[in-house]
C-alpha positions as CSV (number, residue, x, y, z in Angstrom):
1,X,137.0,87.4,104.4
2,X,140.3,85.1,104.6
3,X,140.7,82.0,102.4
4,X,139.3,79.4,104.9
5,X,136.8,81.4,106.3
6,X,133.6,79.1,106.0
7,X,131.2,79.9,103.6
8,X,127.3,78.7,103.0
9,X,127.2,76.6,99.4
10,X,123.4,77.3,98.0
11,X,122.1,75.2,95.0
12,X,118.3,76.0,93.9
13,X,116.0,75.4,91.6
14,X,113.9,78.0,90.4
15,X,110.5,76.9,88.8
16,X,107.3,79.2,87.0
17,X,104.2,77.2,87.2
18,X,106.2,74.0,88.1
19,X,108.3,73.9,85.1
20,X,112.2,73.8,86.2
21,X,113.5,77.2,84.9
22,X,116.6,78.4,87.0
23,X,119.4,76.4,88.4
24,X,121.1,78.3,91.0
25,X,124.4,77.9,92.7
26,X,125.3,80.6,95.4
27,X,127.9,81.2,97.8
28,X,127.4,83.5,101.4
29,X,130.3,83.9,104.2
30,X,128.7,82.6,107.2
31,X,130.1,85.3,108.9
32,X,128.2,88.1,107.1
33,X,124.7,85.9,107.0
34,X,124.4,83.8,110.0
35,X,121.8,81.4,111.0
36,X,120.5,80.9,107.3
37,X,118.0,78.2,107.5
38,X,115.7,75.9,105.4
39,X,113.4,78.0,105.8
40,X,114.9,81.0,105.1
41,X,116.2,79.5,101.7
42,X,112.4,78.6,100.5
43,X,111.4,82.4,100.4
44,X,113.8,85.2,99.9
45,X,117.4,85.4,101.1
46,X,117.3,89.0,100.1
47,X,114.2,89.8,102.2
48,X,116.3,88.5,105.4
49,X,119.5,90.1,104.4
50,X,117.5,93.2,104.2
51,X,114.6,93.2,106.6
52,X,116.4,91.1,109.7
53,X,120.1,91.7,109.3
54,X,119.4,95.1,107.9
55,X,121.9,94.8,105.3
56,X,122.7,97.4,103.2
57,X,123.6,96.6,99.1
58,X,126.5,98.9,97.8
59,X,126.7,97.5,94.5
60,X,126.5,94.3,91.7
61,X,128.6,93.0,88.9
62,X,127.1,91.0,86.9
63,X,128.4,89.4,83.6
64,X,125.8,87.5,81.2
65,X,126.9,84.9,78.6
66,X,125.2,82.2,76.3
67,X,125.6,78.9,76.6
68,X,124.9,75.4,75.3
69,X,123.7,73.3,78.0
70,X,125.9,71.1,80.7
71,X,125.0,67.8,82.1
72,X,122.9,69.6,84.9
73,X,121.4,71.9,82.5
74,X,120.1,68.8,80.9
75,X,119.0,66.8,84.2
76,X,117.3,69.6,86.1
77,X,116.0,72.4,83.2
78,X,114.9,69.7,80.9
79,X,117.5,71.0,77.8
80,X,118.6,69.4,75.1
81,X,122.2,69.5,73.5
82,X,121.3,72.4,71.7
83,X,118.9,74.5,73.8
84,X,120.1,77.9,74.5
85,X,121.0,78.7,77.9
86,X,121.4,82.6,79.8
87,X,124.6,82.0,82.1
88,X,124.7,85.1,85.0
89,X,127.3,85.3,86.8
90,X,126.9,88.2,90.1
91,X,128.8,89.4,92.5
92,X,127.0,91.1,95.3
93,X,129.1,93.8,98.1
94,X,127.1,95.7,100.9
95,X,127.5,99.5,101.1
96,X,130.6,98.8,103.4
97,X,132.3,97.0,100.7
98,X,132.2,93.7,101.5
99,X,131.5,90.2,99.3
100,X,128.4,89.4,100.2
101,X,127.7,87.1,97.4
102,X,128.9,85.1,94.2
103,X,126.3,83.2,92.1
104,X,125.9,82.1,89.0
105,X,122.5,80.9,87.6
106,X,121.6,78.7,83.9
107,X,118.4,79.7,82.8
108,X,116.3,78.4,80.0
């Protein structure tokens, strides 16, 4: 992937019995997931990077922090100042070696 290649910029919310739980924030090279829709991103990325573009996962980094909440923390999960939040950062690669993903996600 070269610097200005374009990439998909995902923000979602992730809710458990219609309580705000998960904000997350994702970025996907078009190139290597095309035709993501709508609907694709109200059920499981994964299950289409898998099951229709037959993609193949090589590996995962992930690094976990804590966290006091941000202003979106605040606005979307419902925190206080001083609710604890679970900050993962991931970095996805297919078996071929290339960045397939970088998110990071706030979770209550």
């Amino acid at each position: 992937m070269r610097e200005n290649d374009p990439v998909y910029e995902i923000i979602r919310l992730r809710l458990l019995n219609d309580e705000p739980l998960v904000i997350e924030h994702t970025y996907m090279p078009v190139s290597q997931v095309p035709a993501l829709s709508k609907r694709i991103l109200e059920g499981s990325i994964y299950s289409y990077l898998h099951k229709k573009l037959h993609i193949k996962f090589g590996g995962v980094f992930h690094r976990i922090k804590a966290d006091l909440p941000d202003k979106y923390d605040r606005q979307y999960l419902g925190a206080n100042e001083s609710t604890p939040i679970l900050e993962i950062e991931q970095i996805v690669w297919t078996n071929s070696g290339v960045n397939l993903e970088y998110s990071r996600s706030r979770n209550l």
